[in-house]
C-alpha positions as CSV (number, residue, x, y, z in Angstrom):
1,X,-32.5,-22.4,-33.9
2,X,-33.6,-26.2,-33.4
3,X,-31.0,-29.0,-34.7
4,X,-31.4,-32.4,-36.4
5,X,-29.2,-35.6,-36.9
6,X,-27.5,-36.0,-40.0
7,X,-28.5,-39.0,-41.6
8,X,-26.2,-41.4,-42.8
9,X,-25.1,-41.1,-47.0
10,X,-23.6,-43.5,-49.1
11,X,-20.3,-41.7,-49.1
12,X,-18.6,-42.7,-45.2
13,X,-18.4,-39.4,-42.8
14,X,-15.0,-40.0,-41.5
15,X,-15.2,-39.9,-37.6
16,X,-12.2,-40.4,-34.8
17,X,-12.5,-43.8,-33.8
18,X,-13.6,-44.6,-30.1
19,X,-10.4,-45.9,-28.5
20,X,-8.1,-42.6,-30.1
21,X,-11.6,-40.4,-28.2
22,X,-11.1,-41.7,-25.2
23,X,-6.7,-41.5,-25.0
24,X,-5.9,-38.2,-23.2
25,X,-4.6,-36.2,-25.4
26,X,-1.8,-34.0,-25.3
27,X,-3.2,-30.7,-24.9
28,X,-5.3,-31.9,-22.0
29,X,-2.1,-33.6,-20.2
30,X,-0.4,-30.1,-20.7
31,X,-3.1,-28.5,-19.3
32,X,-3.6,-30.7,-16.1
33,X,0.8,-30.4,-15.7
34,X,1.5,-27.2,-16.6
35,X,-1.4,-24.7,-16.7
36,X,-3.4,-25.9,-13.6
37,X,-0.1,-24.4,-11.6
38,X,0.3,-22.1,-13.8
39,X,-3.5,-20.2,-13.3
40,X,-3.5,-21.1,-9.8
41,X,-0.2,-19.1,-8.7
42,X,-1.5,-16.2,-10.6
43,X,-5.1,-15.6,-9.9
44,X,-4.5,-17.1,-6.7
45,X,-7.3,-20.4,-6.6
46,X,-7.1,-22.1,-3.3
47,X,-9.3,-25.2,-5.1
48,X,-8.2,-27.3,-8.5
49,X,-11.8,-27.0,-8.8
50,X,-11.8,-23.1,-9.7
51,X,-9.4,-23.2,-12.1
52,X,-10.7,-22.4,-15.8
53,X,-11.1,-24.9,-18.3
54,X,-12.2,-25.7,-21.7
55,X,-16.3,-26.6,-21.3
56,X,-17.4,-27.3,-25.5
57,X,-15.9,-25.5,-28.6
58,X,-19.3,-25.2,-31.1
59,X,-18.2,-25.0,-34.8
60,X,-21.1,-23.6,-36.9
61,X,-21.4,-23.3,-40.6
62,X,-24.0,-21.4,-42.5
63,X,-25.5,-21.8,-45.7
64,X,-28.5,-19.5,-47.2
65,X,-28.8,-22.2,-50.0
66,X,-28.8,-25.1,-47.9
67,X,-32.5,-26.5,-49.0
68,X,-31.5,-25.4,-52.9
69,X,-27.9,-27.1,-53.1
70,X,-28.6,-30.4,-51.7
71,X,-24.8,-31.5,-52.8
72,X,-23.4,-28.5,-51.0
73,X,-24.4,-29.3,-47.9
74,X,-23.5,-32.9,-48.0
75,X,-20.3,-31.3,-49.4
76,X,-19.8,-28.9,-46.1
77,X,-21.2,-32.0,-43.4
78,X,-18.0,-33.9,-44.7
79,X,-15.7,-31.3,-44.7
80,X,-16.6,-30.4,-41.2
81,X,-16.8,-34.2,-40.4
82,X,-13.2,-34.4,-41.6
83,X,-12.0,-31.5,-39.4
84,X,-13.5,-32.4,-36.4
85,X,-13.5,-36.1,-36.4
86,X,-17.5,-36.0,-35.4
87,X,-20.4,-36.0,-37.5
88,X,-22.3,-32.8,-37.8
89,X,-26.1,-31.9,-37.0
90,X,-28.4,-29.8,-39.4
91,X,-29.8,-26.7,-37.9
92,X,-32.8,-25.4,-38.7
93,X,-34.5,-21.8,-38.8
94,X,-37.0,-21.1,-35.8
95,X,-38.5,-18.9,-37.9
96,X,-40.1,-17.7,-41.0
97,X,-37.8,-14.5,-42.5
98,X,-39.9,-13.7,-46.0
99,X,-37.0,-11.1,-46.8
100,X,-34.6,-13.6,-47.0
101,X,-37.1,-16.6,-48.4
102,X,-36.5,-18.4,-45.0
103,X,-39.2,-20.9,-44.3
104,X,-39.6,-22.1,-40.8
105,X,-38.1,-25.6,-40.5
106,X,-35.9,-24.8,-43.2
107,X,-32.1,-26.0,-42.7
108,X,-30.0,-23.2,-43.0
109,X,-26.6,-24.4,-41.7
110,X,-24.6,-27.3,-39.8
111,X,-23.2,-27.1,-36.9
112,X,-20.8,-29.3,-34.3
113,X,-20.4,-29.5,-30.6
114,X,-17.3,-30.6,-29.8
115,X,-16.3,-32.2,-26.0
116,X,-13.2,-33.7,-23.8
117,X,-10.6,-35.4,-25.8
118,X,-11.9,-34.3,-29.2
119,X,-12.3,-30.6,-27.9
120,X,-8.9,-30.7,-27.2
121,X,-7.6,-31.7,-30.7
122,X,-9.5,-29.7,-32.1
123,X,-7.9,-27.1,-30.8
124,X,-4.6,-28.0,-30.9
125,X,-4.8,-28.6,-34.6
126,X,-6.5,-25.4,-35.2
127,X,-3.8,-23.7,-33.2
128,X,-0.8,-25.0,-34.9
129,X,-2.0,-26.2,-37.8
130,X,-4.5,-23.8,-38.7
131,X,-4.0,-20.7,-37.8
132,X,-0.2,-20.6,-39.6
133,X,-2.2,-21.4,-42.8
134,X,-4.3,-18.1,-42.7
135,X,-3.1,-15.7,-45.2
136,X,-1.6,-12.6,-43.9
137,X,-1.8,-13.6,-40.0
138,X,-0.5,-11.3,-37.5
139,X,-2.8,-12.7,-34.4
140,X,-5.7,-13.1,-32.9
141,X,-8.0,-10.4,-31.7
142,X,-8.1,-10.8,-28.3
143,X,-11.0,-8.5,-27.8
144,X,-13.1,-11.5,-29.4
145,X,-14.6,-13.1,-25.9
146,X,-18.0,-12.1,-25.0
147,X,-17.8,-10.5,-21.3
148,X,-18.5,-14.0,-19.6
149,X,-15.6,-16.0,-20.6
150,X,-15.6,-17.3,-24.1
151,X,-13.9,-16.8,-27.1
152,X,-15.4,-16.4,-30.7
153,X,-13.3,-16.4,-34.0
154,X,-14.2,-17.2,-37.8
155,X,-13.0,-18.8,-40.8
156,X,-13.1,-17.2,-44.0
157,X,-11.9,-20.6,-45.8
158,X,-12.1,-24.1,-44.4
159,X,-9.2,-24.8,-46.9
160,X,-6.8,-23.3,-43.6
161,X,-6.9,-26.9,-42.4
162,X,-5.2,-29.3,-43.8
163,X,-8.1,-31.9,-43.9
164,X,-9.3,-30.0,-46.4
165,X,-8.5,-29.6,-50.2
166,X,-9.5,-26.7,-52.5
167,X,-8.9,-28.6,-55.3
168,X,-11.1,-31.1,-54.3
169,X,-13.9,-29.4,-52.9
170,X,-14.1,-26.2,-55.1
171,X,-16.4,-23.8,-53.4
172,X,-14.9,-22.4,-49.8
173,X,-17.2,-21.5,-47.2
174,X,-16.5,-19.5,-44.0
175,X,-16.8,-20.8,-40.4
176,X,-17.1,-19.6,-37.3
177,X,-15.7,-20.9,-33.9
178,X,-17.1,-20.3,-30.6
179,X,-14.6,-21.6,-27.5
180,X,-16.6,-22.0,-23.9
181,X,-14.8,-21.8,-21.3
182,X,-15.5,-22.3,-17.0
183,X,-13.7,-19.1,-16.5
184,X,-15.6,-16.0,-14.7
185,X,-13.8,-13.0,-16.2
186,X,-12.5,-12.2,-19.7
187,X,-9.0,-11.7,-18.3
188,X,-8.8,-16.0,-16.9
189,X,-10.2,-17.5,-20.1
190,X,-7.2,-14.8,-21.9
191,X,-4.7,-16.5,-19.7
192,X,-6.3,-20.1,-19.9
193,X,-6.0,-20.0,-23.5
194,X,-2.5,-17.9,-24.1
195,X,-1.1,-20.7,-22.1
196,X,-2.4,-23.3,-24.1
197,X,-0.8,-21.8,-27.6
198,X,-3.4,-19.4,-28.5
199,X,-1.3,-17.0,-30.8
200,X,-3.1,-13.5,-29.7
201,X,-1.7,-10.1,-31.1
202,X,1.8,-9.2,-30.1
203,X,2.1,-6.6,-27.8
204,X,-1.1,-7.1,-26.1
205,X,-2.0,-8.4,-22.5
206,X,-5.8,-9.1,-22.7
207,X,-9.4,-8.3,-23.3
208,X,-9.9,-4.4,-23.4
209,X,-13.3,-2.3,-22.2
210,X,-14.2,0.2,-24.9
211,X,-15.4,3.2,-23.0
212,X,-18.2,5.0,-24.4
213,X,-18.2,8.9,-24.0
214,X,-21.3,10.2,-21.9
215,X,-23.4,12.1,-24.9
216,X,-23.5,15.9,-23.8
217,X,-27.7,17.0,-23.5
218,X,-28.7,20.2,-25.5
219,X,-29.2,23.0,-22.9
220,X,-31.6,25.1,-24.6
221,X,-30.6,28.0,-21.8
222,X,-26.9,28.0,-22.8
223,X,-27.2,27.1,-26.7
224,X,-25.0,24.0,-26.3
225,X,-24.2,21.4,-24.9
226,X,-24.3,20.8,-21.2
227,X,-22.1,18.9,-18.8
């Protein structure tokens, strides 16, 4: 999937303003205080330097009827614009899919990359503003990261932030939210982000292994299945 800029519209894309992007913000000064300790007692790091930390959180937005609804998709690049403080970037299909009419070229979503200070309130706003807002929310998943350190999650509404009106806006789309992390294990990006507010299930105490049974072989000599 290629990306393109966003061109500017008539209507403003609210953004954060350069001096409020470059003050530290809290969740970072909590982290450099009171998690760096925290990780390195625990996992034992000899060096600030290996202690996990919050690389880029990607927020990605799909729409099939991106080249059709012309209005929707300025609709979404403000929404996201507004939730994120940072203008968004078109992406565009790689390649030609006739069973879903997708034309190579075609811009089938947005999509953000978010870094330092705005990474950080990002995430603190999606962790305590957010995340109370989802209906019926008993935790997050923590079986969500991806074997190498980062954490997935999506969005069924964008209405769940507070930026964001349903009234106003009508038509909800989903969202997904992909957190990167410097950690080498599953288990350190779990702790990294428990400690910063993450609200994970109750009762559980980190990324699990499924273990898939071993298939049993037909043993044509026996009639059934062998060891």
């Amino acid at each position: 999937m290629v990306v393109a800029p966003v061109r500017a519209t008539a209507t403003a894309i609210p953004t954060i303003e350069k001096a409020d992007a470059e003050t530290v913000h809290r969740l970072k000064a909590r982290y450099l205080e009171k998690i760096v300790p925290a990780l390195s007692e625990e996992f034992g790091y000899t060096n600030v330097h290996e202690v996990p930390k919050l690389e880029k959180i990607v927020v990605n937005c799909g729409m099939g009827d991106a080249s059709q609804n012309k209005k929707g998709l300025e609709s979404v690049i403000g929404e996201l614009a507004r939730i994120t403080g940072q203008k968004p970037v078109k992406t565009m299909a790689k390649n030609a899919v006739a069973n879903f009419k997708i034309r190579e070229g075609q811009t089938v979503g947005v999509m953000i990359t978010l870094r330092k200070n705005l990474m950080y309130s990002f995430l603190d706003r999606l962790i305590n503003l957010a995340l109370p807002r989802v209906r019926d929310f008993q935790g997050v998943n923590s079986n969500s990261f991806d074997g190498n350190g980062n954490f997935s999650m999506g969005f069924r509404e964008q209405s769940v932030f507070p930026e964001i009106s349903y009234d106003a806006f009508g038509t909800q789309r989903g969202m997904d939210v992909c957190i990167s992390t410097t950690a080498r294990t599953d288990k350190e990006a779990y702790r990294l982000l428990a400690l910063m507010g993450m609200p994970f299930k109750e009762g559980t105490t980190g990324p699990t292994v499924a273990i898939k049974k071993k298939k049993k072989r037909f043993d044509p000599k026996k009639g059934k299945g062998g060891g």
